[in-house]
N, C-alpha and C positions, 0 to 999 in steps of 0.2 A: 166479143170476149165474154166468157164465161164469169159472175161473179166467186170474186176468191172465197173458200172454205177453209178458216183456221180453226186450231183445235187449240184451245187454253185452256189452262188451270188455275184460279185466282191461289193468292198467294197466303194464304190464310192459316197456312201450320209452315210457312218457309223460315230458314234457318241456317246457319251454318255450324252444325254441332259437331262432325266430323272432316277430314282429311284424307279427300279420293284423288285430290288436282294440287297442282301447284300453287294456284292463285286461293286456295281455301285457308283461312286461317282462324279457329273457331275460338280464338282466345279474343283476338280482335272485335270479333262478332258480340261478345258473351261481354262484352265491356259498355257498348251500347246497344242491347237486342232489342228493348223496348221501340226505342225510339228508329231504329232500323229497318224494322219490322214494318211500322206505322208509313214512313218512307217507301220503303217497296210498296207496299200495299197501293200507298196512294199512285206512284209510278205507272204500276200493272193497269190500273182506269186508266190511268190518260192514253196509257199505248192504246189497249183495247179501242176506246174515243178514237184514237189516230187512223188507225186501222178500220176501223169501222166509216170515219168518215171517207177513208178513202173507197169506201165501195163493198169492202170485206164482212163476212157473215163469220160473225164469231163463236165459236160449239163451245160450251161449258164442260170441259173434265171436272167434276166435284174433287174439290182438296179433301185430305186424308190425314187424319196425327199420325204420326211419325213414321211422313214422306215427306220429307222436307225438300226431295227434290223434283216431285211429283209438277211442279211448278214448270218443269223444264222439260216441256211436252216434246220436242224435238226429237225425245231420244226414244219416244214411245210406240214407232213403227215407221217403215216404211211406206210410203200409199204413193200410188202411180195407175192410172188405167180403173180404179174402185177396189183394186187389190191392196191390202193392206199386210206387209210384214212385218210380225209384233218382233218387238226388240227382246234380247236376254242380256241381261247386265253383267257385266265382266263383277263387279263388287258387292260384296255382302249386303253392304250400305241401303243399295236400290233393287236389289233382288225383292225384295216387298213391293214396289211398284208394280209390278209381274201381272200378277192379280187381277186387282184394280183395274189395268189395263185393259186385259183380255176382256172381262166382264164387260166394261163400258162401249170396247169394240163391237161384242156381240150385240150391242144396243142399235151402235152405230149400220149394221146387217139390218138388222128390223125393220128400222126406219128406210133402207136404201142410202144413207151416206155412206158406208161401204158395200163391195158385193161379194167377197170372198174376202176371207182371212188365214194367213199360214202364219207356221209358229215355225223356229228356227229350230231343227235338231237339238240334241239334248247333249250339250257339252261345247254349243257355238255361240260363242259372243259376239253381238250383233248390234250397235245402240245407236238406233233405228237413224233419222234423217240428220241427226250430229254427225255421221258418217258417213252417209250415201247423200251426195247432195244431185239434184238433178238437172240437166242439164237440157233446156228444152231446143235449142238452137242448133247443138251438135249431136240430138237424141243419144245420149248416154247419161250414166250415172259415173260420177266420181266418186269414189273410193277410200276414202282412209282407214287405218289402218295400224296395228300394234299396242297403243296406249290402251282402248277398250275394245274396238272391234276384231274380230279376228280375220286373219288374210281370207282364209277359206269362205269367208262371206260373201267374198264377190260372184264366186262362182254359185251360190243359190241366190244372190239377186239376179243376175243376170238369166237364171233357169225360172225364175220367178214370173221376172216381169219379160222375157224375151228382150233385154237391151243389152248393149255392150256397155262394160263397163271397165273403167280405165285406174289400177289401183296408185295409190299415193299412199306411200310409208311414211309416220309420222314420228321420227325419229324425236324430235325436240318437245319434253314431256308438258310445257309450258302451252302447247296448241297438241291437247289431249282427245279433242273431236277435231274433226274436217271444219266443221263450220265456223268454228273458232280462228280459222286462217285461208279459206276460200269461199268464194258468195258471186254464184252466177246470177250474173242482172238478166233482165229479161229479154233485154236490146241486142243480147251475146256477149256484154264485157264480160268480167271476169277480177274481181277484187281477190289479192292474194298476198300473202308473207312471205317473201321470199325467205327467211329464217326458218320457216318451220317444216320448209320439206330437204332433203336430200338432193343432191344434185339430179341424181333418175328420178326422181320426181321432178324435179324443175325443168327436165327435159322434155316430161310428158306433159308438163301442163303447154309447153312452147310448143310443141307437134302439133298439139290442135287446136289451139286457140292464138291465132293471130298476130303479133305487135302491137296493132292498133285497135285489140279491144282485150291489152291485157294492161291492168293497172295497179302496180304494184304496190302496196301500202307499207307504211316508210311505221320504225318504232313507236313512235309516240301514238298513234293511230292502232297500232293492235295491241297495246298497253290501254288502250280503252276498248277493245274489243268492235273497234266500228266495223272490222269485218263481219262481224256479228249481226246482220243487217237482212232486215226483208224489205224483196223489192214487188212491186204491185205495179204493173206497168213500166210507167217510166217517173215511178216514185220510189225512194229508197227512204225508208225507215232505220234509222239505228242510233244509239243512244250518244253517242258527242262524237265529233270529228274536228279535226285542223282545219284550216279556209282552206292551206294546201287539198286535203281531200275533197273535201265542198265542193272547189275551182274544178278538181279533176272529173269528178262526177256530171257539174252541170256543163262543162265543157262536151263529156260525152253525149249530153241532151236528156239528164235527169233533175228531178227536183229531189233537192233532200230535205227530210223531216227529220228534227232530232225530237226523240223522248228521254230525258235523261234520267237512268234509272244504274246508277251507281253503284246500289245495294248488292246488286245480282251479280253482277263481278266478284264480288267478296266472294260469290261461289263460282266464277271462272263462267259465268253466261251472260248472254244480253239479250236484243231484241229477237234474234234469229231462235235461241234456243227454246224461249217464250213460247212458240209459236210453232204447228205443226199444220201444212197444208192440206185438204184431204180433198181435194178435186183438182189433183194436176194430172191430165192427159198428155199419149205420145200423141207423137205425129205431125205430117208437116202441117198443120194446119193451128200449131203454135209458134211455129217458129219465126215468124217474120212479124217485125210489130213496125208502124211508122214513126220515123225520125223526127223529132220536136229541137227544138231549141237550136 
């Protein structure tokens, strides 16, 4: 196996100064930001450390003043194959990310961490791997959809990277990216809320994933956003869970790592959002990992 490539942003101008999610409240924020701030910050190392110990090569995105959400690399493109699809933000807010983005991509060309870079039409919103999440087991990409991406995205991911992909309407404004209420493990499970899709969405995720490697995460677990979670193997990373989740996971044959990082909730992310892959290839030649535990 390939060593993993994440793309991060230290946390260095983060904040919750506006109102894009439900879980955002910048009144809150603005009561303790000092000391909040300091907290994230310290968080964002240990993951990184987490991450890294687990084998992971971590790529520095340089923080930006006022991007405060620049932090939450996930939404910054798609990458699959070395192909890289820049994100276009549905809100004012992150439309300054834009930028930043592109540039640091074109870096990322140069060097060879990526090989090709496409930018989404002009009037489609896209926000990048918060919404396409990938799925190396079933070679597709899953799909969300309404809150910021637009439906029509699917169909240029899919012209993009040549994969099917499977869309989920995210009707319930509370799980406003994909990732915020589904997280394919690398074994083929499948972490998911059943609250946050539609019943045709809960249909499509049953058609092709299993019984026995779909695990549904119960309230109190996606009130801390533990779907929010990257997994490395048959490690899962995410910032607190129940024992209930814990049992379920290491029953499946993973170990879990908690980073608890709190703060970044206050803006509606956690470890997954942190966190942007940039060397996941198709093909069957990821899809079968061996069974532990």
């Amino acid at each position: 196996m390939t060593r993993p490539v994440i793309l991060m942003c230290p946390p260095d101008h983060f904040s919750v100064d506006y109102r894009i999610n439900p879980w955002m409240q910048p009144q809150e924020w603005a009561k303790r930001a000092p000391e909040l701030l300091s907290q994230a910050r310290a968080g964002w190392h240990r993951l990184v450390e987490t991450l890294r110990g687990l084998g992971a090569q971590v790529v520095i995105l340089p923080a930006r003043p006022g991007l405060p959400d620049l932090v939450f690399t996930a939404n910054a493109a798609v990458v699959l194959d070395g192909t890289a699809l820049l994100a276009r933000f549905r809100h004012s807010q992150r439309s300054g990310e834009e930028p930043h983005i592109a540039t640091f991509f074109q870096q990322l060309l140069v060097t060879g961490a990526v090989k090709r870079i496409i930018e989404p039409p002009a009037g489609m919103t896209l926000e990048g791997a918060g919404d396409c999440v990938w799925d190396a087991t079933r070679q597709l990409f899953w799909m969300g959809h309404g809150p910021r991406s637009a439906a029509a995205g699917s169909r240029l991911v899919s012209k993009t990277f040549g994969t099917r992909v499977v869309e989920l309407p995210l009707p319930n404004p509370r799980y406003y990216h994909l990732d915020t209420c589904l997280c394919v493990l690398d074994g083929g499970h499948v972490l998911y809320v059943p609250e946050a899709f539609s019943m045709a969405g809960l249909q499509r995720i049953y058609a092709h994933v299993p019984e026995s490697q779909r695990i549904a995460v119960r309230a109190q677990d996606a009130e801390q956003l533990a779907v929010n979670a990257v997994c490395l193997s048959r490690h899962v990373v995410l910032s607190q869970c129940s024992q209930a989740l814990r049992s379920a996971l290491e029953t499946a044959g993973y170990t879990v790592h908690e980073v608890h990082i709190p703060q970044f909730a206050m803006s509606g992310g956690s470890v997954c959002c942190l966190t942007l892959r940039l060397d996941r290839t198709s093909g069957a030649a990821q899809v079968q990992l061996p069974r532990t535990g």
